[in-house]
N, C-alpha and C positions, 0 to 999 in steps of 0.2 A: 667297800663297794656294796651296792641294798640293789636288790630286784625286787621288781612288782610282778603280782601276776591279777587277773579279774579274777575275781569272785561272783559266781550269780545270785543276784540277792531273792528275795520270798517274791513268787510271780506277781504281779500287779502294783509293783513298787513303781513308780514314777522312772528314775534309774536301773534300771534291772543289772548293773554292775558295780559292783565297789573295787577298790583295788586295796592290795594287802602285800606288805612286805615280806619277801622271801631273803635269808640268807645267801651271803657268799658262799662259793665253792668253798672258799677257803674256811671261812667261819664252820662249815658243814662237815667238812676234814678234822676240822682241832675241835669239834665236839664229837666226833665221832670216835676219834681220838681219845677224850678225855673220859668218855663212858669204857672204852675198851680197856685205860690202864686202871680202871677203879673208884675214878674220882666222882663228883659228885653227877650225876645223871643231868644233861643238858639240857635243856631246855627244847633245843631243835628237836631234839628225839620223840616229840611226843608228834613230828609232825609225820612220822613215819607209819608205814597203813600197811597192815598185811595179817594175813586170816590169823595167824599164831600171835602170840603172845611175843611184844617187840623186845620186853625184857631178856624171855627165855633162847631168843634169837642172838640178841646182844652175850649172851653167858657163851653158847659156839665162838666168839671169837675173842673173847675174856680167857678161855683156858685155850684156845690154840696160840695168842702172842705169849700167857703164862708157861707153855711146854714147849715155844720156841726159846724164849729164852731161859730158860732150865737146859737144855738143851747144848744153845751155845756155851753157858758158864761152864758147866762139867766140861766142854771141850779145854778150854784156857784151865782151867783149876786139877788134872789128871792127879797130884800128888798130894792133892788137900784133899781130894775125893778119896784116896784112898788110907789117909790117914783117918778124916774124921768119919769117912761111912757115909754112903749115897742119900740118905736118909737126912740128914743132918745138914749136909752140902745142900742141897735142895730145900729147909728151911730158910737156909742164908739168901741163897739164892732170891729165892720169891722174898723176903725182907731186903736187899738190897734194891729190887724191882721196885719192890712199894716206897721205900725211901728217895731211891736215886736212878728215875726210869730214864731211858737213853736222851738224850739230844741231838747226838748227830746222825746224820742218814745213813753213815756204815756200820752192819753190826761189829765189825770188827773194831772198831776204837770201843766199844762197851764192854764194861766188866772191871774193870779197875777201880771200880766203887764195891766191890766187896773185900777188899783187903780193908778200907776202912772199917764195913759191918763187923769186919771180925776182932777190931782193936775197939769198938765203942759195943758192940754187943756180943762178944764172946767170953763172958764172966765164964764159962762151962767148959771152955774150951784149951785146950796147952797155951801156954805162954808164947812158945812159938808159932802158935798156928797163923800169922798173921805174917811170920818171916816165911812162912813155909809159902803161902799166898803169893807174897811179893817175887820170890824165885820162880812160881810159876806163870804170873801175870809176863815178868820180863822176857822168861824162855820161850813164849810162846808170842812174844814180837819181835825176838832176836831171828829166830829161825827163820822169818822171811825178809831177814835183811839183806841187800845185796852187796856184797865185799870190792871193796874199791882198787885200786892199784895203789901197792905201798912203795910209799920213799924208800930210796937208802937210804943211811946212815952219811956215806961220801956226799951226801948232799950239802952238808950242813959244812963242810972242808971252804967252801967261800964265803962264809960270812964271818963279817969281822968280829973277833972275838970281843968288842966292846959292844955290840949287839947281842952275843949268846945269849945272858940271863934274860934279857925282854921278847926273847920268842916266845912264840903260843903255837902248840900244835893243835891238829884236827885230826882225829881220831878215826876209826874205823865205823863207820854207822851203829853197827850189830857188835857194840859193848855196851857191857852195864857194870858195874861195880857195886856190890851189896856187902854192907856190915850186919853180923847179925850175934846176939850174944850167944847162940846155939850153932850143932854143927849141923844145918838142915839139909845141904850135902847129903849127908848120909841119909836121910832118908828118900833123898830122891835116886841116889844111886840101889837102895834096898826094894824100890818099885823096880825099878829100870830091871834088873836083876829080875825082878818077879818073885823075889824073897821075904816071906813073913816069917820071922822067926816066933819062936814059943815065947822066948825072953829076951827082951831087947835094954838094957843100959842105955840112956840118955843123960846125958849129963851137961849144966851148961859149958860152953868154951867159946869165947870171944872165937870170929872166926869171918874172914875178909875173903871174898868172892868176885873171883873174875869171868862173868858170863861173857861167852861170844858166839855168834853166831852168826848163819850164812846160807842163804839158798834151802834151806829146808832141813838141816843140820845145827848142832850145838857143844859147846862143851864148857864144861865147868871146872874151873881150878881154883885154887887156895895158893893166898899170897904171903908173902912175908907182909906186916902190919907198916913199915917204912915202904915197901915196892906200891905196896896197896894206895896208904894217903897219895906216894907221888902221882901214881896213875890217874887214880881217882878225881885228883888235883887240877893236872892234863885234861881231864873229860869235859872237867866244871869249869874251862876257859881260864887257868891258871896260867902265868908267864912260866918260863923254865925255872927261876930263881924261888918263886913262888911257892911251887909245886915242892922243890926242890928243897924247902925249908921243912914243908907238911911233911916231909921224909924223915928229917933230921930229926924233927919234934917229936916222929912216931919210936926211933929208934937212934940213938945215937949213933954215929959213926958210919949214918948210912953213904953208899957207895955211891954216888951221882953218876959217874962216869958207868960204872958195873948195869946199874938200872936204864939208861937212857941206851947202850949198846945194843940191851938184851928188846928194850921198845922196839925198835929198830929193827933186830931179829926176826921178831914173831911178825912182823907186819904191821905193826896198830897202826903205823903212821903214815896219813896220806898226802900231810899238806901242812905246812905255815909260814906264821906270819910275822911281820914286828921287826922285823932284822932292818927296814927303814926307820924305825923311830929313834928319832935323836935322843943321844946320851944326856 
């Protein structure tokens, strides 16, 4: 959409008005926009009038979106801040901004573009710092998850055993399941704690993580490598048999029966499906 507005032309012109194209609101907003995340200075801007300097006005809200979102990330990132140092965190930050500025209109969906910054630009950084990211991106969207009402287990008492393998559960919203070659755990229980020791042992150790979380609360536990795949298996829309195989292949001799009980137990399961499909 183009607006016009007159223009008065030099007195004694025959037409003493021309007309002249003005931008859309919207055009006016996305370079408005585009000057504020950094990019190349718009064009509209120069149609902007006021006694100071339009640049040095433009920079006031260049470093207040830059301090809001520094701001937000340290909120999402607590235990990669304190691992790599406010300082540092705040490098990635404003380079995740310049790489991968928001899209969506909540700031809360933003920020999960710096677990990338730190596996494509963290040569400087731990090996894990990138697992360490990821546990806290998930922690901090599990917490506002809301916990659903779980199945029994007696549920599953009327369907026909020739249907069991092709069910599919639905899981609890606020899980996440993370594989990570280090025990990053530990470092987040050594924040939590408030504990920095003088000398701390790191070591790797393959190590499967069961986040959940609920209402403003979380917790974290470690799985056995067969409970983990089937769960995990379960999350990623796997049938029972499916799932149930990811088990077997993580660990021999795993328990079907012992793991699908203990599901059941803890709550994860809300709902499923498949006990209609034909054999």
């Amino acid at each position: 959409m183009c607006f016009w507005r007159r223009r008065p032309r030099p007195t004694g012109s025959l037409n003493r008005f021309s007309w002249t194209a003005m931008p859309s609101l919207f055009e006016m907003q996305a370079g408005f926009r585009a000057a504020i995340a950094g990019d190349a200075p718009a064009p509209l801007l120069g149609r902007l009038h006021a006694p100071a300097s339009v640049a040095g006005r433009m920079e006031i809200y260049r470093r207040h979106h830059r301090e809001s979102f520094r701001r937000h990330l340290r909120g999402r990132y607590p235990t990669l801040e304190w691992l790599l140092g406010t300082d540092r965190l705040l490098e990635l930050a404003d380079l995740t901004l310049q790489r991968s500025p928001p899209r969506a209109p909540s700031m809360a969906e933003y920020g999960a573009a710096l677990i990338e910054t730190l596996r494509s630009c963290g040569d400087d950084l731990p090996p894990y710092a990138a697992d360490v990211g990821r546990m806290d991106w998930h922690l901090g969207c599990l917490s506002v998850s809301l916990e659903h009402q779980p199945m029994a287990l007696v549920t599953l008492a009327g369907i026909d055993t020739l249907h069991l393998p092709r069910l599919r559960f639905t899981l609890q919203p606020g899980l996440v399941f993370i594989q990570s070659a280090w025990p990053v755990d530990e470092l987040l229980r050594l924040r939590l704690q408030d504990i920095l020791p003088d000398r701390f042992t790191f070591e790797p150790c393959e190590t499967h993580l069961q986040l959940r979380g609920a209402r403003g609360a979380f917790s974290l536990n470690r799985l056995e490598p067969d409970v983990f795949q089937f769960r995990a298996g379960l999350a990623a829309g796997c049938s029972l048999a499916d799932a149930a195989t990811r088990g077997t292949q993580a660990k021999p001799g795993f328990d079907l029966s012992t793991a699908l009980a203990t599901l059941f137990a803890e709550g994860l399961v809300i709902a499923h499906s498949g006990e209609n499909v034909d054999v």
